[in-house]
C-alpha positions in Angstrom: 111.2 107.6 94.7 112.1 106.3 98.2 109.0 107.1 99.5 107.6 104.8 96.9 110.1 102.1 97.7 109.4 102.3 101.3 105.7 102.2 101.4 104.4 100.3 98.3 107.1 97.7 98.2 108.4 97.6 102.2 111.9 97.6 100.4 113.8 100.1 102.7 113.0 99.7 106.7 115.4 97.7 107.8 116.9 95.9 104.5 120.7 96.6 103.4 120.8 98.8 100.6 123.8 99.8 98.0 123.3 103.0 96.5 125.1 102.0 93.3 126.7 105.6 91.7 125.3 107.4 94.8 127.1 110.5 93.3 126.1 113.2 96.2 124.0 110.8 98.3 120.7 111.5 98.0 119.4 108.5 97.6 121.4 107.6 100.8 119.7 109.8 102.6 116.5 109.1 101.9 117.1 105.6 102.7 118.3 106.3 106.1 115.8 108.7 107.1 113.0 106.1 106.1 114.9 103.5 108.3 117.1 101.4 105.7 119.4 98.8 108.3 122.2 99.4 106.9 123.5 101.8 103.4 126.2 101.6 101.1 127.3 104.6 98.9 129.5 103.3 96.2 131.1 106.1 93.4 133.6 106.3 91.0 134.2 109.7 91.7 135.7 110.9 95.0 134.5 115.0 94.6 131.3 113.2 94.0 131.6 111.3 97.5 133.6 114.3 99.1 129.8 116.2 98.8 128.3 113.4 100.1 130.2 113.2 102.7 129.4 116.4 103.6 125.7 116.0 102.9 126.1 113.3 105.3 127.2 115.0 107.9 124.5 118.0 107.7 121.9 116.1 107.6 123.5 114.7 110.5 123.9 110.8 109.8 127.1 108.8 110.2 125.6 105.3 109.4 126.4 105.4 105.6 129.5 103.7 104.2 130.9 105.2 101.4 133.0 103.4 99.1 135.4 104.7 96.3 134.6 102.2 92.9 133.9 101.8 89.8 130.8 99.4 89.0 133.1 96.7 87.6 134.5 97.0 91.5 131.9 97.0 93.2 130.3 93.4 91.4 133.5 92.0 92.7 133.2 93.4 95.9 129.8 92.4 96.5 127.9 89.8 95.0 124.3 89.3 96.8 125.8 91.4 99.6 122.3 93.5 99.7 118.9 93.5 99.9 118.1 96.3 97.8 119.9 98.5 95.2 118.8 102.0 94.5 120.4 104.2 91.7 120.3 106.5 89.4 122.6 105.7 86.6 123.9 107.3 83.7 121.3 107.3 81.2 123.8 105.2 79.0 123.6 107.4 75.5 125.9 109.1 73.7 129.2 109.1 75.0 128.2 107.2 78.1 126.6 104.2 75.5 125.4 100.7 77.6 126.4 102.0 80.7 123.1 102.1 82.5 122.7 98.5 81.1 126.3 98.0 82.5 124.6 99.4 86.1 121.7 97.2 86.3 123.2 94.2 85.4 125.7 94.8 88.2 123.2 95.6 90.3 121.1 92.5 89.7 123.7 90.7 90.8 124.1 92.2 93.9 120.6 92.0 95.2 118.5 89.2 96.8 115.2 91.2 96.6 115.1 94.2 94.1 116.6 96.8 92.4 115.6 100.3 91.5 116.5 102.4 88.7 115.8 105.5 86.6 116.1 105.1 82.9 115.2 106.8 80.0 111.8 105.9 78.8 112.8 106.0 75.3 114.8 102.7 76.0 112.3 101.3 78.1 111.4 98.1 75.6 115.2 97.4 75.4 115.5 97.8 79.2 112.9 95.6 80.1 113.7 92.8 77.5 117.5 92.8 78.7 116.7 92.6 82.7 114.1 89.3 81.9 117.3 87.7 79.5 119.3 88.6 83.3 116.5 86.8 85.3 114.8 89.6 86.7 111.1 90.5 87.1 111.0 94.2 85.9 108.0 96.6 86.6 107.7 100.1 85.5 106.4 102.2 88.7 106.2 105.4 87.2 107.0 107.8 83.9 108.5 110.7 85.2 110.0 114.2 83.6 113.3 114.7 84.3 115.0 118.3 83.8 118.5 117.7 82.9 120.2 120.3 82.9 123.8 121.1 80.6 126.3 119.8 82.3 128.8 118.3 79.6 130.3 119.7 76.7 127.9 117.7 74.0 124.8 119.4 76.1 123.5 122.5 74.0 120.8 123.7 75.5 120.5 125.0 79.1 118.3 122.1 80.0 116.0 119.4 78.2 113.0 117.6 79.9 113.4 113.7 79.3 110.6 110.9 80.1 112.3 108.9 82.6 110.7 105.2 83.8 111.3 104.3 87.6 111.7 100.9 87.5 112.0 98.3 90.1 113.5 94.6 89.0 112.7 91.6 91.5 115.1 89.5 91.7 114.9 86.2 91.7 
């Protein structure tokens, strides 16, 4: 995914990027070893950004801010601070309902250039329609297959494969 930001969109080496939910940081990471300027980790969850903390530090990088927020936070904090926004969201069903819409249209506002997001292909007609009405230029980069594996009390099998779209939204 990064590796696709980086060299088919020249969206990473040397822009300012937000990891938006950066949960353990992986992302991050990515987006400092392919020469991001500058990252921000931002997470609701501090065991989330204890680990990345730590996968900072063994991957031996000390140039990524990390920030304890909730979404709603961080589009106060923030607005057009970035260049770029990577994430990852919560695929926004079930009990977690609109909050990947919640995400990106956060996220659009805190990028000048683009934003870059996982979301379940199942929603992608939705997805796309709501990021035009939000001003953005959406463009589906790839279909992917995502194992998800259980890790809430609703999930009951061991893991599920689910068609994922990565997504990038120009800003404009």
């Amino acid at each position: 995914m990064i590796h696709t930001i980086a060299s088919s969109f020249d969206d990473i080496e040397n822009r300012s990027i937000l990891d938006l939910g950066c949960g353990c940081g992986m992302l991050s990471i990515g987006c400092v070893m392919l020469g991001a300027g500058s990252v921000v980790g931002v997470d609701i969850d501090p065991d989330a950004l204890d680990t990345c903390q730590q996968n900072l530090e063994d991957f031996e990088m000390d140039n990524v801010d990390l920030i304890n927020a909730s979404v709603e936070e961080a589009g106060l904090l923030f607005r057009n601070k970035f260049d770029v926004v990577v994430m990852n969201p919560p695929f926004g069903t079930k009990h977690n309902k609109g909050l990947d819409m919640k995400f990106l249209e956060t996220a659009l506002k805190l990028a000048s250039r683009s934003v870059y997001s996982l979301h379940k292909t199942s929603t992608r007609d939705h997805v796309l329609k709501k990021a035009q009405s939000w001003g953005a230029k959406p463009q589906v980069v790839a279909e992917l297959r995502y194992d998800l594996p259980a890790t809430y009390k609703h999930h009951t099998k061991a893991s599920v494969d689910i068609n994922v779209d990565f997504i990038r939204f120009a800003v404009s």
